[in-house]
Each structure stands twice: as structure tokens, then as C-alpha cells.
C-alpha positions as CSV (number, residue, x, y, z in Angstrom):
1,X,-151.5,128.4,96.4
2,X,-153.4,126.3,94.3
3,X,-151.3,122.4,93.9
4,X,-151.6,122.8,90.5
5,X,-149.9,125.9,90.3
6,X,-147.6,125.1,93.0
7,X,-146.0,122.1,91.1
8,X,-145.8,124.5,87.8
9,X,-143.9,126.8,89.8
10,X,-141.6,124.9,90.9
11,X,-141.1,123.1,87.2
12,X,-142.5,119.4,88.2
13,X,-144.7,120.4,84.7
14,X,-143.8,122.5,81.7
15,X,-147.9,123.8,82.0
16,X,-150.4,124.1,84.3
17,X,-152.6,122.2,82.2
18,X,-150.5,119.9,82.4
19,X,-150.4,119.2,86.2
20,X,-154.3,120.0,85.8
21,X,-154.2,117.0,83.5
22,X,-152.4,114.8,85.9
23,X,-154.2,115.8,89.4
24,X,-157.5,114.5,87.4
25,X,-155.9,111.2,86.9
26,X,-155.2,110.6,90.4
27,X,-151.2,110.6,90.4
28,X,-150.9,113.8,92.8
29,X,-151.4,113.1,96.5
30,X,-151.1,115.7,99.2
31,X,-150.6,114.0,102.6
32,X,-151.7,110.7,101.8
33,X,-155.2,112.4,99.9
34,X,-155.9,112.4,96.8
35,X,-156.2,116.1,95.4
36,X,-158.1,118.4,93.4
37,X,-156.3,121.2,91.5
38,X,-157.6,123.6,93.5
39,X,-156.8,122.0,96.6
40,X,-154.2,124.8,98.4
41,X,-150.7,123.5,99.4
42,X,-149.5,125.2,102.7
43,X,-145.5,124.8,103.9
44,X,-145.1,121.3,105.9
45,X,-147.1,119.5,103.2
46,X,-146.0,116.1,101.7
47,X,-146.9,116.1,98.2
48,X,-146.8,112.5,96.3
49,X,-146.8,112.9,92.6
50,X,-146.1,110.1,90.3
51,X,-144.1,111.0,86.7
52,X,-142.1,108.9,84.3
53,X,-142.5,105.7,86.2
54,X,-141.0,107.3,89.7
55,X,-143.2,108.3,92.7
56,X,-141.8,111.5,93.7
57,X,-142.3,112.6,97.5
58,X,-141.8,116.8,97.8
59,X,-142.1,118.5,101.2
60,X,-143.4,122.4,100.8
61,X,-140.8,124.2,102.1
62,X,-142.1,127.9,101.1
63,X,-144.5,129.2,98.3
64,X,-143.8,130.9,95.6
65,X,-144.9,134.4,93.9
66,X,-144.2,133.4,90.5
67,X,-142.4,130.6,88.8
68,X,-139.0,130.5,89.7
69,X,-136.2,129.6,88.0
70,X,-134.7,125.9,88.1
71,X,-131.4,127.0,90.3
72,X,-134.0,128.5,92.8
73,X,-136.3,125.7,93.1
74,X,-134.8,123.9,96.3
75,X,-135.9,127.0,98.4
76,X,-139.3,126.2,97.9
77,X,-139.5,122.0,98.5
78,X,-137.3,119.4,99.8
79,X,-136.8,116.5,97.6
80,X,-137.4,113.5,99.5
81,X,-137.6,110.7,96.7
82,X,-135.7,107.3,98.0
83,X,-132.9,106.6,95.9
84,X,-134.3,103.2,94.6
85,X,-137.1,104.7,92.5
86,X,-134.7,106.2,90.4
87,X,-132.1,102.8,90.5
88,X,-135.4,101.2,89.0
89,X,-136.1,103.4,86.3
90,X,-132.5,102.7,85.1
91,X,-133.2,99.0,85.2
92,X,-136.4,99.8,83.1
93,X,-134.6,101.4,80.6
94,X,-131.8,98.8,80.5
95,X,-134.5,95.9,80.0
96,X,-135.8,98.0,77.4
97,X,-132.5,98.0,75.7
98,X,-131.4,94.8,76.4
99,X,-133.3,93.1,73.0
100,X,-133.7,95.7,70.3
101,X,-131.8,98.7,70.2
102,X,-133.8,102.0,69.7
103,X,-135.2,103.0,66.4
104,X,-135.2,99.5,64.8
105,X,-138.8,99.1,64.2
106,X,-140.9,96.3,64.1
107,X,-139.5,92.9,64.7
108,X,-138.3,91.3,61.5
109,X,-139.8,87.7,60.8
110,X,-137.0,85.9,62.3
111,X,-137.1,87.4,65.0
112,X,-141.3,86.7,65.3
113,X,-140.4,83.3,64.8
114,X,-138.1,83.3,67.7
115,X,-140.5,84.7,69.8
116,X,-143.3,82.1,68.3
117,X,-141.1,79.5,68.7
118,X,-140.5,80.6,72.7
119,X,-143.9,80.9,73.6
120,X,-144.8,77.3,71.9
121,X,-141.8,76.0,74.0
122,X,-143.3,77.6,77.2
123,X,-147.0,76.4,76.6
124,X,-145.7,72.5,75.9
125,X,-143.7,72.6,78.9
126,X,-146.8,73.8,81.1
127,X,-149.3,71.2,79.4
128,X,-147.0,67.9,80.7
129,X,-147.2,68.9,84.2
């Protein structure tokens, strides 16, 4: 089976344009190569595909006819992504968080002058040494 399809069927992507898409930009790998979408996935494969800031590591297990549902998708790969890629995407979103909560907009002009302000700090400080 095709990767592309292979990663649609097993719901990495919600198309198969999508993974198409995302093969072309060089974030799929297939045992340490980069891949083509038509580059056929056999069981014992290590796919490498990198979404939403984690690098995901998926051993074929089986493939499948069609796409299957998501309760039936562990038959088909073996998840083998360490635990730290996801402890850093909660770190990312934290930081994201940490200075303007969601949906505020665009900084207001106090706060622009803070931020002026900092970087002027930070450049004098550099310039006496």
C-alpha cells in the first residue's frame, strides 16, 4: 500500500491530499528515507512523520483494506513516539500562554512599549561589554 494511503487509513490525516501534501514537504520518513507518496509501506516498517510540532515514530504492524475506524487503528501500527515529544508540546503551549491569553489581539501600546523598552534595555547592556 501506497504511504500516503496507509497513513489515511489509519487517520494520521483527515485526506489523502493531505498526507500527499505533507510527504512532498519532506516530513514523512520510512526507515530513515525520505519518501514519495507512492513509496509502498510493507509490515516491519518504521515510519517517521512529523505533525503539530511532535515527530511521531509508527511501526507497520498489518495493512489495511480500507480505512478503519479509530478504535481499530492499533491493529494496524504500534505507536512508538517517546513520551517527551508530547511533554514538550505542553510546554509550547504553556509558553504560549504564559503572556497573553488567547483571543486578545494585537498588543495594546503599553504593552509595545514594554516590549520596546526591554529590547533597548537588552541592546545597552550588550554595547558596554
Amino acid at each position: 500500500m501506497r504511504v500516503d494511503k496507509y497513513l489515511w487509513c489509519i487517520r494520521y490525516y483527515k485526506t489523502r491530499s493531505i498526507a500527499t501534501e505533507a510527504i512532498k514537504k519532506g516530513h514523512i520518513s520510512v526507515n530513515g528515507q525520505k519518501a514519495k507518496a507512492s513509496r509502498d509501506v510493507f509490515p516491519g516498517d518504521k515510519i517517521t512523520l512529523r505533525k503539530d510540532q511532535i515527530n511521531y515514530v509508527i511501526s507497520v504492524l498489518d495493512i489495511p483494506d480500507n480505512r478503519v475506524g479509530a478504535k481499530l487503528v492499533d491493529i494496524y501500527r504500534k505507536d512508538e513516539t517517546p513520551p517527551e515529544a508530547f511533554e514538550h508540546l505542553e510546554l509550547l503551549k504553556l509558553s504560549k500562554e504564559h503572556y497573553r491569553a488567547k483571543g486578545e489581539g494585537r498588543p495594546t501600546k503599553k504593552d509595545r512599549r514594554d516590549i520596546d523598552d526591554y529590547i533597548l534595555d537588552g541592546n545597552d547592556d550588550e554595547s558596554d561589554v
